[in-house]
C-alpha positions, 0 to 999 in steps of 0.5 A: 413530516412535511404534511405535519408542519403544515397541518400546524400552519394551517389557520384551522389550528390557531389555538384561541385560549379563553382569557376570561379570568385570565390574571394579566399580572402574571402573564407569560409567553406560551409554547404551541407544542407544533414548536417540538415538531418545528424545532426537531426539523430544524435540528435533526437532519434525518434518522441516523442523527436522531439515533446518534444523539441518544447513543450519544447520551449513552456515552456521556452516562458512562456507559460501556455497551449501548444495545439498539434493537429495533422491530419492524414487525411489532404491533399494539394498541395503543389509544384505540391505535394500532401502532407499528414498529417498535426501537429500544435503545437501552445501556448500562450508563449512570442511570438517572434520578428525578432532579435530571429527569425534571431538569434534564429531559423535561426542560429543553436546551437546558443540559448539565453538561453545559455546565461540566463542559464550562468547568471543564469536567469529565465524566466520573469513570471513563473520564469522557468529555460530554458531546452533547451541551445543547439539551436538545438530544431528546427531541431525536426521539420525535423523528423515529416514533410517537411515543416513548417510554424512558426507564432508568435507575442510579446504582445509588437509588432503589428507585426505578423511573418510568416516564411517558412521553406522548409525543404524537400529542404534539400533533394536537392543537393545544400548548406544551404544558397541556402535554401530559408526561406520566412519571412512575415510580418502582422500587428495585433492589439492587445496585445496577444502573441503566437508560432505557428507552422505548419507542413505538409507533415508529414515523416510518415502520417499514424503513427498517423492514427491508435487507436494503435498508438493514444494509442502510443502517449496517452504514448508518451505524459506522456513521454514529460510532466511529470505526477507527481505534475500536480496539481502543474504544470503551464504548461499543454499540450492538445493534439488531434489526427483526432479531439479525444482529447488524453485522460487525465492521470491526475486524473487516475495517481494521483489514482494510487498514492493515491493507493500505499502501501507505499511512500517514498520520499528522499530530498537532499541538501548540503550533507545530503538526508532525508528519509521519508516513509509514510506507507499504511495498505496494506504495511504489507499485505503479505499473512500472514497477510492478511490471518490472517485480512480476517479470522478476526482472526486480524484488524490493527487498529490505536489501533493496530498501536499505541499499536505496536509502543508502544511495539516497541519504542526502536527497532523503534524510527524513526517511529510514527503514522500518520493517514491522507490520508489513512496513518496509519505510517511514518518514518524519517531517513537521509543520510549523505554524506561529501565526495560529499561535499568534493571531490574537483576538480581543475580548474585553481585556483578555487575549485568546488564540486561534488555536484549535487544540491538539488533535491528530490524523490518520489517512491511509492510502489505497490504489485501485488500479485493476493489475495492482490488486490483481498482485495483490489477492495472487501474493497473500498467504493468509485467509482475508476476510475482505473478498477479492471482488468485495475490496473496491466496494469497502473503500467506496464504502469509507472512503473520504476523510471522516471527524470524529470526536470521542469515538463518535463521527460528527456528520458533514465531513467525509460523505455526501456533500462534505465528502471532499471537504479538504479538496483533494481532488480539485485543482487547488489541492493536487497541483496538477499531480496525479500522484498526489492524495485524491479523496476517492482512494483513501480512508481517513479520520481526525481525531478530536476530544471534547476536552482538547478541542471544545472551541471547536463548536458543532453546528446547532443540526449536527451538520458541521462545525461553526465557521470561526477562526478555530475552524479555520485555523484547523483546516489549515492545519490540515491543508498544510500538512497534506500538502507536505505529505504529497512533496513528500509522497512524490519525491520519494515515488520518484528517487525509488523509480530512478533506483529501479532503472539504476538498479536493473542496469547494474543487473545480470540481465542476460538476454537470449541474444548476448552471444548471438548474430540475431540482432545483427541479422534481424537490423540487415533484414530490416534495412533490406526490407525498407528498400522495398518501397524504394525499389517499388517507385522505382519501378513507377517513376521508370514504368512513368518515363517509359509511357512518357517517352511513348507519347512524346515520340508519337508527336514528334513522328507526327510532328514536321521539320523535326531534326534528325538529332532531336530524334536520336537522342531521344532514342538514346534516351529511351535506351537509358531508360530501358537500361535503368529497368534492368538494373533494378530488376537485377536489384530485386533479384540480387536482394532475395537471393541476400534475403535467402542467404541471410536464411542460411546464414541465421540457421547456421548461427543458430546452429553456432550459437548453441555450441557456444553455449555448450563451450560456455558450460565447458568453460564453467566446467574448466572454471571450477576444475580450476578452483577444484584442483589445489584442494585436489592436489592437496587431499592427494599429496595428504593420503600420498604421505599417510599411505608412506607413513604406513609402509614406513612403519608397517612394523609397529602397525597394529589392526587398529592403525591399520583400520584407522588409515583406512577410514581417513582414506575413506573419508578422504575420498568421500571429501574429494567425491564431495568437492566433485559435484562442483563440476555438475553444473556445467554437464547437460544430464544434472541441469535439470536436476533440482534439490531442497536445502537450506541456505544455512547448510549449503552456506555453511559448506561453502565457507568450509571447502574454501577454509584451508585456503583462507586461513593460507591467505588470511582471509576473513571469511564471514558466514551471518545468516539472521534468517534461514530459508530452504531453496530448491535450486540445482545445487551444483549451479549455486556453487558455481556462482558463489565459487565465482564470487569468492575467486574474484574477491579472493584475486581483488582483496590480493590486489588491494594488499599488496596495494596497501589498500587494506590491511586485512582481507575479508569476505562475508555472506550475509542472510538477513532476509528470507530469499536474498544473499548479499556477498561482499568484501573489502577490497577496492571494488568493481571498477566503474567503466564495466559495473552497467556491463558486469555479467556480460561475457568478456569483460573482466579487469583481472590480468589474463581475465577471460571475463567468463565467470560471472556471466556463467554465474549469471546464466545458471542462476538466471537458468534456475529463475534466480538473479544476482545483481550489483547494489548501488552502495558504494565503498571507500574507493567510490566503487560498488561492492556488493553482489545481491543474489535473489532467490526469493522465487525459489524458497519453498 
């Protein structure tokens, strides 16, 4: 195109009319034609502008579908020419007639929709507000090729048009109105309406020849009509390249959304812009966390989620739980700005506003640290179209904050050289934070319409707006409102890593050494061991004296008039010295031997300690004996009575008492050898014995072993299981944890009665998500001196406590990859109460 523009500046092109005959009364101004090339240089950047602008035109007819199919292979002769390539964009929009053909096409910058946007009207049946005014469009056809042929039709009118336009003529030296346009008539009989548009002789024909550059204009398209919202757009463009139809970014784009940590979505209008998030779990991934959730030391469950929010709802009170589509939390924030609704302008009499119209935002938030996506490709369970390696490149692919006006991306913002346009990256926008938004890890798009946001006016290349007090005024909107959006991105982030650390002190993190002199032994080691370097220059500074010593005695020996006193003591010296040496080979003999003692001294701790875990499991045993054996004695004393009533009345008994008698002895039984498997957890041959059950069942079981002793005690027992889930978990070590709880609660909700604490007991289990168990009841609650020291053994608050339950309850679960821990929401008494088991790891 280069070589063009300077074919027409050179002087051989001066076009010199003949002017005899020439009427000098009705003299006009005259157009070179080199001025369509000029102008379509100027004003359109590249190809992708020039085929945004007819597609544009596709849109303001009405238009549904518009299909672009462009043919780098097509050849004809056209003119003695051989002409490569060939693009037709052709749609079922309104069609045109003769008056728009010669009014609209034919006269530059002189557009109908102009005038609609002036009198504020839309299109007829989509209602769309027109994108272009400036009635320049047509001119992207000289940027893609030579010549052009346009056919159209009003559904009104039997009347097809066909017009030539040549524009490889404007090469020539000579006007505009020398340019010959050929308009044919045909007569179609039917009532559809259509554009289509030919273009052949393509500028650059082997521009679209590659698979590169299929990819370029695979890009170039989301770039035209915008991805967001597809499924609300009513327009769609269906492009092919040589018959390969461009692939379809829709469903891909709307999954790379889906998979956003985080979306933020901003709604302004008349001065004030919402803020709304929506947060993923994954928003509060960071390696920490993470680490933390994969070592299965934590699991931000709803439980969690709602238990952090109840401990946070002063510091937090615009958030709240949200568990749809993958959310777990959402906020709400606003940003006022009066002085865009006050800036006033004159204008002649009238005053205006600065206002930009209403419009909205969304940006989604991704992170591309390497073991975050590591966890999140490992945990899906559904097929995703995006690939695990292909993930980093779609959001290079999109990333940035896009315009977009009517479904159609207005260039210059979000790529390129305008791709950081908001300053997210720079100093001035994160503050120093690294948390805040950055432009090269989120997708975003402001929405604008022509008809809310027409003072927003686009540059006359399609490159931007027009820098105005409109513009300013919504940049502003914009820097404001994600600035709000990162105070409040970082204050949540950190009140949720405060709760993991509070959270994971409150759990039953029981290590390998809680009953073991390991630590102890391995802090002696260390302190003998730094001893070594002591020793050692001991050694050196003695080893330094002795050879000092040495030489001093061969000067003195050598030396006269030295008296006899002077000589002895350094004799005395050196005996001091030697004596010294000794001792702290004696050190280094004495410190092995403690070394190989302490060897003696682990392995029979070691030793120890593995008995004491079998007295633990003795003990849990002794625990559930003991919650066992008033059900015991109870079903004994049951059949002990029915067995006298039968020889009591022996006389009267039929068969059929008889046989009655014997199946309630029977099913007696079969209960007691029921309530026996109680005690398996604590026998080394059922440990590893694991069963598949649903929660709902065993729950259920649960609360029926423990009826008869509540409705004596009155106590509430409350089983809601919202939603089921099948474990496999030794089912024995479940029912020793939950007996463990229920004793507990049963000793405390006592306590609180007779401390006129409450006035009636209940206990309740509830299963409102899948894997988590929350156990709770009214009672006064866990003391706060032992709620960080809860399951270590021996710490209990109970008269005659052994403090060995929950610590077995701890150890079993923890044994069968499970954990229970205390929540961080806190009664009446200011106490924590509620236990949270999880078992997510275990569902099947």
């Amino acid at each position: 195109m280069s070589e063009q523009l300077t074919l027409f500046d050179r002087e051989s092109d001066y076009l010199e009319s003949d002017i005899n005959g020439f009427d000098k009364k009705s003299a006009s101004f005259r157009v070179h034609a080199s001025l369509i090339y000029k102008l379509g240089e100027s004003l359109i950047a590249d190809e992708v502008t020039a085929l945004s602008e007819l597609i544009k035109n596709a849109y303001d007819a009405d238009a549904t579908i518009c299909m672009l199919s462009i043919d780098s292979n097509y050849t004809e002769t056209i003119a003695e020419t051989v002409c490569k390539g060939l693009i037709e964009l052709s749609d079922n929009g309104c069609g045109m007639d003769l008056s728009t053909i010669i009014n609209g096409w034919l006269t530059l910058s002189n557009s109908p929709k102009k005038k609609m946007k002036k009198e504020e009207r839309t299109t007829p049946k989509y209602h769309r507000y027109p994108l272009g005014d400036k009635g320049l469009g047509r001119l992207s056809v000289q940027k893609l090729g030579r010549n052009m042929k346009m056919i159209t039709k009003l559904a009104t009118s039997k009347i097809e048009y066909t017009v030539t336009i040549p524009w490889g003529d404007f090469l020539k030296n000579t006007t505009i109105d020398q340019i010959p346009v050929k308009i044919e008539e045909t007569e179609i009989d039917n009532e559809k309406s259509y554009t289509k548009i030919i273009i052949k002789d393509l500028i650059d024909d082997e521009r679209w020849a590659s698979q590169t550059q299929i990819d370029i204009l695979t890009n170039s398209i989301s770039k035209i009509v915008s991805p967001f919202r597809s499924k609300e757009n009513t327009f769609k463009v269906v492009a092919k390249v040589n018959g390969q139809e461009i692939e379809t970014i829709g469903k891909i784009f709307d999954e790379l959304l889906a998979s956003a940590r985080a979306k933020h979505t901003i709604k302004y209008s008349c001065g004030k812009a919402e803020v709304i998030t929506e947060y993923k779990r994954s928003f509060f991934y960071n390696r920490e966390i993470l680490q933390k959730i994969v070592s299965g030391e934590f699991t931000l469950s709803e439980t969690a989620i709602n238990d952090f929010l109840r401990i946070n709802q002063k510091s937090l009170s615009n958030v709240f739980p949200r568990f749809d589509y993958g959310n777990i939390l959402a906020s709400e924030d606003e940003c006022l700005f009066e002085d865009i609704q006050l800036l006033q302008k004159t204008s002649g009499d009238s005053l205006r506003t600065s206002d930009p119209g209403e419009f909205e935002c969304e940006i989604y938030e991704y992170s591309l640290d390497q073991k975050y996506l590591d966890y999140l490709y490992e945990n899906i369970s559904y097929d995703r179209l995006i690939d695990r390696d292909e993930y980093r490149n779609f959001i290079k692919r999109f990333y940035g904050i896009k315009v977009v006006r009517d479904g159609f991306v207005v260039q210059g913002f979000g790529e390129g050289e305008g791709g950081d346009w908001l300053g997210l990256s720079s100093s001035s926008k994160t503050t120093g934070y690294f948390f805040d938004l950055r432009n090269d890890s989120i997708i975003g798009c402001v929405y604008l319409t022509g008809n809310c946001n027409a003072v927003l006016k686009e540059t006359t290349n399609r490159e931007g707006f027009v820098e105005d007090e409109y513009y300013h005024a919504f940049y502003k909107i914009l820097d404001d409102s994600i600035k709000r959006i990162n105070r409040n991105r970082k204050k949540l982030n950190d009140a949720m890593k405060a709760y993991v650390v509070e959270a994971i002190s409150l759990s039953s993190d029981i290590g390998d050494n809680v009953l073991t002199f390991k630590p102890t032994i391995i802090k002696i080691r260390e302190e003998m061991a730094s001893t070594t370097p002591l020793i050692s220059e001991g050694h050196k500074h003695i080893a330094s004296a002795l050879d000092n010593y040495s030489v001093a005695k061969r000067i003195i020996d050598s030396s006269p008039f030295v008296p006899s006193e002077v000589t002895k003591s350094l004799d005395n010296l050196y005996q001091n010295i030697a004596d010294v040496s000794g001792d702290y080979k004696r050190i280094q003999q004495e410190r092995d031997s403690l070394n190989k003692k302490l060897d003696a001294i682990n392995y029979d701790f070691e030793k120890i300690n593995e008995r004491l875990q079998d007295l633990f499991e003795l003990a849990g045993l002794g625990i559930s004996v003991e919650l066992f054996a008033h059900e015991f004695d109870s079903s004994i004393r049951s059949v002990k009575a029915k067995n006298q009533q039968v020889i009591d009345s022996k006389s009267t008994q039929s068969i059929d008492d008889l046989i009655k008698h014997i199946n309630y002895v029977t099913y007696s039984l079969d209960a007691l050898r029921k309530q026996m498997s109680y005690f398996n957890p604590g026998l080394k041959f059922v440990r590893a014995e694991k069963q598949v059950f649903n929660i709902s069942d065993f729950l259920e079981s649960h609360r029926s072993f423990y009826k008869e002793r509540c409705e004596k005690k009155n106590i509430d027992f409350n089983v809601n299981v919202l939603r089921d889930f099948k474990v496999r978990i030794n089912r024995g070590m479940l029912n020793q944890a939950f007996d463990n709880l229920f004793s507990n609660s049963e000793y405390w909700l006592d306590f609180s009665a007779r401390k006129d604490l409450i006035k009636d007991k209940k206990y309740t289990i509830e299963v409102l998500e899948r894997g988590i168990i929350v156990v709770w009841d009214n009672g006064i609650g866990v003391s706060k001196d032992i709620e960080t020291r809860l399951f270590e053994p021996f710490e209990s608050k109970k008269t005659d406590g052994r403090g060995l339950g929950l610590y077995i309850a701890a150890s079993n679960l923890k044994y069968n990859s499970a954990r229970i821990r205390l929540l961080g929401e806190r009664n009446q008494e200011r106490n924590l109460y509620k236990f949270e088991i999880d078992l997510s790891q275990l569902m099947q």
